[in-house]
C-alpha positions as CSV (number, residue, x, y, z in Angstrom):
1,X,36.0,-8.7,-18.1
2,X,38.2,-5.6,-18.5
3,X,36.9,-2.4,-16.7
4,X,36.1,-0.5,-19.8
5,X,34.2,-3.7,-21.4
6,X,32.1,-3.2,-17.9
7,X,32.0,0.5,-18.4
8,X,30.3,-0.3,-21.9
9,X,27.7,-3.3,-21.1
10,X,26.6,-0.5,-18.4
11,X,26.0,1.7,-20.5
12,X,24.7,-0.5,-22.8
13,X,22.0,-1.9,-20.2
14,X,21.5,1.8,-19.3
15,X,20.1,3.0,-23.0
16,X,17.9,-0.4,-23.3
17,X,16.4,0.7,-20.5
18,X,15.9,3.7,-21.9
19,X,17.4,5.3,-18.7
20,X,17.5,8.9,-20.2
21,X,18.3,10.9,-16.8
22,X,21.2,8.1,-16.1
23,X,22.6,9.3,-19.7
24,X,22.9,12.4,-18.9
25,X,26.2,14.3,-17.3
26,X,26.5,13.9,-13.7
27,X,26.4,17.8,-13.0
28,X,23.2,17.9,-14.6
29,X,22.1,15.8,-11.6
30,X,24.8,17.2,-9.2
31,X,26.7,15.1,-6.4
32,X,26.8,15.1,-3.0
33,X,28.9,16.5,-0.8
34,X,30.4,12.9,0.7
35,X,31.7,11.8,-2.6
36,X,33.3,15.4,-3.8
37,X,34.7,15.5,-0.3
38,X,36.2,11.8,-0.9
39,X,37.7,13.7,-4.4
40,X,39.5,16.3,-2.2
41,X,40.9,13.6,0.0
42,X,41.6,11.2,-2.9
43,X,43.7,14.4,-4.3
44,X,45.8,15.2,-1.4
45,X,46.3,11.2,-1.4
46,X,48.0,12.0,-4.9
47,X,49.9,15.0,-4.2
48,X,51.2,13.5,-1.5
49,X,52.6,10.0,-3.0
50,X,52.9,11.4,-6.2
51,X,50.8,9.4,-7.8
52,X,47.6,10.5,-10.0
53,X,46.0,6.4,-9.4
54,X,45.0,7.5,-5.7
55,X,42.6,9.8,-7.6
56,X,39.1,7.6,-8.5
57,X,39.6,8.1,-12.3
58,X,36.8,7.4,-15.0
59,X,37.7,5.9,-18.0
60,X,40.1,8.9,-19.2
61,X,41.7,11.6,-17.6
62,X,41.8,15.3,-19.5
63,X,44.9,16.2,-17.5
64,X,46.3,19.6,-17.9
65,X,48.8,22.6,-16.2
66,X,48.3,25.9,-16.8
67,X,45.3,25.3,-18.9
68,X,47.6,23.5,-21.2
69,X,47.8,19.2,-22.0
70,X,50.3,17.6,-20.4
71,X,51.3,14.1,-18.6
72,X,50.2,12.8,-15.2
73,X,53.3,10.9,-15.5
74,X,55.7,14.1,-15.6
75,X,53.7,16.4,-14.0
76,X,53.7,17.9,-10.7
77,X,51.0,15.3,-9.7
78,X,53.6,13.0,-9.7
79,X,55.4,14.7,-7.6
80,X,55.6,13.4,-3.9
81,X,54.7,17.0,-2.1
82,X,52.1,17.5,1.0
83,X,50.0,20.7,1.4
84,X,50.9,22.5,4.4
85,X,47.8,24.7,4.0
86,X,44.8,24.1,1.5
87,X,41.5,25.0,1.3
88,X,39.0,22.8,-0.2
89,X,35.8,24.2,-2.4
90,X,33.0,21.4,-3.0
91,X,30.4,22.4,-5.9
92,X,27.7,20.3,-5.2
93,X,25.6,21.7,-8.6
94,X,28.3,21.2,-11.0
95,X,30.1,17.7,-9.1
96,X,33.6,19.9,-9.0
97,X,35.9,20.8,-6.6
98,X,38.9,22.9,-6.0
99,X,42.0,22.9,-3.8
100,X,44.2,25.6,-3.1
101,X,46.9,24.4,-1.7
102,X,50.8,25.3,-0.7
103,X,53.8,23.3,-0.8
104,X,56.6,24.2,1.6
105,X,58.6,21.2,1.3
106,X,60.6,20.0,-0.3
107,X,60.4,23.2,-3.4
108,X,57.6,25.8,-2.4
109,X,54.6,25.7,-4.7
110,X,51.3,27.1,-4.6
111,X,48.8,25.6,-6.7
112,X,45.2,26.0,-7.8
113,X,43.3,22.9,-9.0
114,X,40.1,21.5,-10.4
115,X,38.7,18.8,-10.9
116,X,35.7,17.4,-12.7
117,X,33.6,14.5,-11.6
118,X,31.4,12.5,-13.6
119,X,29.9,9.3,-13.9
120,X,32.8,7.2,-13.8
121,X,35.2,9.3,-11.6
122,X,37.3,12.1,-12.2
123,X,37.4,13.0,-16.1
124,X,39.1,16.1,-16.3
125,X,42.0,17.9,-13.5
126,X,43.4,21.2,-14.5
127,X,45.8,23.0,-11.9
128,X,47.5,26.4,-12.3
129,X,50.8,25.6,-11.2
130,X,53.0,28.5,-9.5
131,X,56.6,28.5,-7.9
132,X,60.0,30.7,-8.2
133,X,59.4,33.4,-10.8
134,X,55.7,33.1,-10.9
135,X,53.6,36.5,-10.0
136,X,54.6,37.7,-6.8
137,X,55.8,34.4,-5.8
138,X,56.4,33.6,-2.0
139,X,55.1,30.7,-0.5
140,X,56.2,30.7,2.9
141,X,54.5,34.6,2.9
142,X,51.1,33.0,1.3
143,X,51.1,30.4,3.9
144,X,51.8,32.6,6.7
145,X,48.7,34.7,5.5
146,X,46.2,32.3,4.4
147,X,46.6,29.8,7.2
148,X,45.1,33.2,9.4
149,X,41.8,33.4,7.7
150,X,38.6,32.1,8.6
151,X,37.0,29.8,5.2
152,X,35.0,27.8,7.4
153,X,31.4,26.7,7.0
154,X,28.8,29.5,7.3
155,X,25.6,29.1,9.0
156,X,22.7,28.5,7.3
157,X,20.5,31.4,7.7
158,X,23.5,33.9,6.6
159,X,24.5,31.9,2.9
160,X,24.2,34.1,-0.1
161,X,22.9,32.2,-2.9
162,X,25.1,30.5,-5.6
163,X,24.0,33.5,-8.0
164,X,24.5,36.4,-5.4
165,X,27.9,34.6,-4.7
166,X,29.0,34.6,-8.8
167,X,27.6,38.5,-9.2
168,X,30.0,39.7,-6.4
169,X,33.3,37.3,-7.9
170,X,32.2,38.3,-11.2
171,X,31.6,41.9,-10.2
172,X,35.4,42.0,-9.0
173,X,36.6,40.3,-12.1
174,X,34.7,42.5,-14.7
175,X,35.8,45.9,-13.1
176,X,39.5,45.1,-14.6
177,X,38.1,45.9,-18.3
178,X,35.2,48.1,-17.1
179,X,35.6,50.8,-14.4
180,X,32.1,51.5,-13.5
181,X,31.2,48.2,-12.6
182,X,30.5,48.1,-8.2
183,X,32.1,46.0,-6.3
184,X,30.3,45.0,-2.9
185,X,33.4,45.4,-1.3
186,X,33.5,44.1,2.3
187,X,35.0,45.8,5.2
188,X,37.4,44.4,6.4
189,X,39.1,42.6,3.4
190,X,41.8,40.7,2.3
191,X,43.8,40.2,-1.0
192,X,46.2,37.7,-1.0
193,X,48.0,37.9,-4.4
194,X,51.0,35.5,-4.6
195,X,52.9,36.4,-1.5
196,X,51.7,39.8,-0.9
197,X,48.8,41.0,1.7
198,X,46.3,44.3,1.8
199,X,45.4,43.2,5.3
200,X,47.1,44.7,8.2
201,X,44.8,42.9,11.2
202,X,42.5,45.7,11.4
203,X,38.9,46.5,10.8
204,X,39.5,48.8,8.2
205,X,41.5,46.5,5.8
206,X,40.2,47.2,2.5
207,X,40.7,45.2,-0.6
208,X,39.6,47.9,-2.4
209,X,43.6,49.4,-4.0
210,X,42.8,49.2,-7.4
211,X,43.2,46.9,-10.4
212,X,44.8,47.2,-14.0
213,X,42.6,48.7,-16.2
214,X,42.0,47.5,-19.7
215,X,42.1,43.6,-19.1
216,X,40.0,41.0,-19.8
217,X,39.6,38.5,-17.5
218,X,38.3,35.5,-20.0
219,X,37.5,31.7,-20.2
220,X,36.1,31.8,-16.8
221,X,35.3,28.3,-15.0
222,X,33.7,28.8,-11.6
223,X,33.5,26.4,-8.7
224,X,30.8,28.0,-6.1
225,X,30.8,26.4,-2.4
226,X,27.6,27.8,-0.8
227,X,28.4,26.6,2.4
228,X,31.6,28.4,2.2
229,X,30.6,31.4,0.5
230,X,33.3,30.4,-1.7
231,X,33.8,31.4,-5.2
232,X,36.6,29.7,-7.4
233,X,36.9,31.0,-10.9
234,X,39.8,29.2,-13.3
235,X,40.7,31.6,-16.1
236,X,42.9,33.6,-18.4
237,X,44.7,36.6,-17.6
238,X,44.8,39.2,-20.4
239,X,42.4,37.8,-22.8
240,X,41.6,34.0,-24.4
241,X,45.5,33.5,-24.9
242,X,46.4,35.2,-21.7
243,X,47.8,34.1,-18.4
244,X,46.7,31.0,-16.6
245,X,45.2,32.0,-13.2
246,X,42.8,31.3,-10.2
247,X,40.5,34.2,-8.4
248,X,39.5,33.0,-5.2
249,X,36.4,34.6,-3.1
250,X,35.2,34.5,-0.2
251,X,31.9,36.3,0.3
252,X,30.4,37.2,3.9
253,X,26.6,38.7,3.7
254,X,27.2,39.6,-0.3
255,X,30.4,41.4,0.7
256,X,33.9,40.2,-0.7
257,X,35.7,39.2,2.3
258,X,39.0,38.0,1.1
259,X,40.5,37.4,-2.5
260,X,43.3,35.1,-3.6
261,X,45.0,34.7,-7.0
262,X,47.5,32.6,-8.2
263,X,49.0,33.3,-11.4
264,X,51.6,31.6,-13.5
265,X,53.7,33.5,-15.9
266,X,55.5,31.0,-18.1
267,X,58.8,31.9,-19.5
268,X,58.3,35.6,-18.1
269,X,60.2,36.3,-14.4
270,X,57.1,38.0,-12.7
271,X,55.1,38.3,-15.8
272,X,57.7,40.9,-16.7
273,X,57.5,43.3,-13.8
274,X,60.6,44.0,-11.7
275,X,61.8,40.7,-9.1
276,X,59.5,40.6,-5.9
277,X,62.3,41.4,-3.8
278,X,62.6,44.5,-5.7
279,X,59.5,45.5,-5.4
280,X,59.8,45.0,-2.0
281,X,62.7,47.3,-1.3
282,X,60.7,49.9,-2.6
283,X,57.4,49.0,-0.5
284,X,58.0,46.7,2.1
285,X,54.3,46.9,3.3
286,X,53.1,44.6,0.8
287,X,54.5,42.2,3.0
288,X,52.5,43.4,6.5
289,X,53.8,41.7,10.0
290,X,50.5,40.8,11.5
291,X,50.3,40.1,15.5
292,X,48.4,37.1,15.5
């Protein structure tokens, strides 16, 4: 018998049964953390051999880059690449998880990817894909920063709850169209935007330096990780047609501890600002030298 003529007596038994809650989509039931944890390793699997099978796929994948269709065959999942640094968000509520992760070798990326878990495995994957001429682009500098920072598990007793965790993420995001929104910014922070830092080592870093005004951050997907204090958000930059792009939290007593994006600007060197290394002749301190 051929896996989808399985795939269709079982759901065939299922609605004879009259198995209603086994009908329904597996984030209305949620998952656990063991087999969204087996996702994330099943992904780096993939990255790493370049090959999209490692991943436990359900009966079709949605695959897509930059929030656009494309081939698991061409892509950069088939590219043989390893992360040197990633972080790993589980959403137990919604049965997704996110990887942010940077290549070094052998061409730098960073990436940003999602992926959807139902029923029969992973339906849909969608990763923002950034290297050379992307926004503020400089791996080496994003894994020098990130690898520093402290995403691990927080106790118990000190979780903010998954809606405390989205109202600060989407507090940060809203306050590019609308000025008067408050931020519960945390001190110290962290912004991590492509390759450049706001955090100097000290306990006055501030992520607080403003935003463009006038933009509307749309299409938002979250991933939340209590345990993490984690907030993912997939979205578009500029509006419903804008920019692919992934806003990373991470939120310490309902303060915003560190932010990271990743955006990918198309056809557009730097989504149309000046080179980085320009920029950086100008203001080298986007690039901080920290001690430790």
């Amino acid at each position: 018998m051929t896996k989808f003529a399985v795939a269709k007596a079982a759901i065939a038994t299922m609605a004879a049964a009259g198995a209603v809650m086994a009908a329904a989509p597996a984030a209305a039931q949620g998952c656990t953390r063991e087999t969204l944890q087996g996702v994330a390793d099943s992904y780096g699997k993939a990255q790493a051999e370049g090959s999209v099978f490692n991943l436990p796929i359900g009966e079709w994948l949605d695959y897509r880059e930059n929030m656009k269709m494309s081939s698991s065959a061409s892509g950069v999942i088939s590219q043989p690449m390893e992360f040197a640094w990633k972080l790993e968000l589980l959403d137990t509520g919604n049965c997704r998880v996110f990887v942010e992760g940077v290549v070094l070798e052998p061409k730098p990326y960073v990436l940003a990817t999602q992926l959807n878990f139902g029923y029969f495995g992973v339906g849909q994957m969608n990763t923002v894909v950034t290297d050379e001429g992307d926004w503020l682009f400089d791996a080496a500098k994003t894994y020098e920063y990130a690898r520093r920072e402290n995403w691990d598990t927080i106790p118990e007793d000190r979780r903010n709850t998954r809606e405390e965790l989205l109202a600060a993420a989407n507090a940060y995001l809203d306050l590019f169209k609308d000025k008067s929104v408050q931020v519960p910014w945390g001190t110290p922070c962290a912004r991590l935007e492509g390759g450049i830092y706001t955090g100097k080592g000290t306990p006055e870093d501030t992520c607080n330096v403003g935003v463009p005004e006038g933009v509307d951050l749309a299409e938002r997907e979250y991933i939340v990780d209590e345990t993490k204090g984690a907030v993912a958000v997939m979205l578009r930059f500029g509006g419903p047609k804008g920019r692919p792009d992934a806003h990373t939290f991470r939120i310490e007593d309902g303060k915003i501890r560190y932010v990271h994006t990743v955006t990918n600007c198309g056809d557009e060197v730097n989504c149309g600002f000046p080179p980085l290394a320009e920029m950086l002749k100008k203001n080298p301190e986007m690039q901080p030298v920290l001690k430790n």
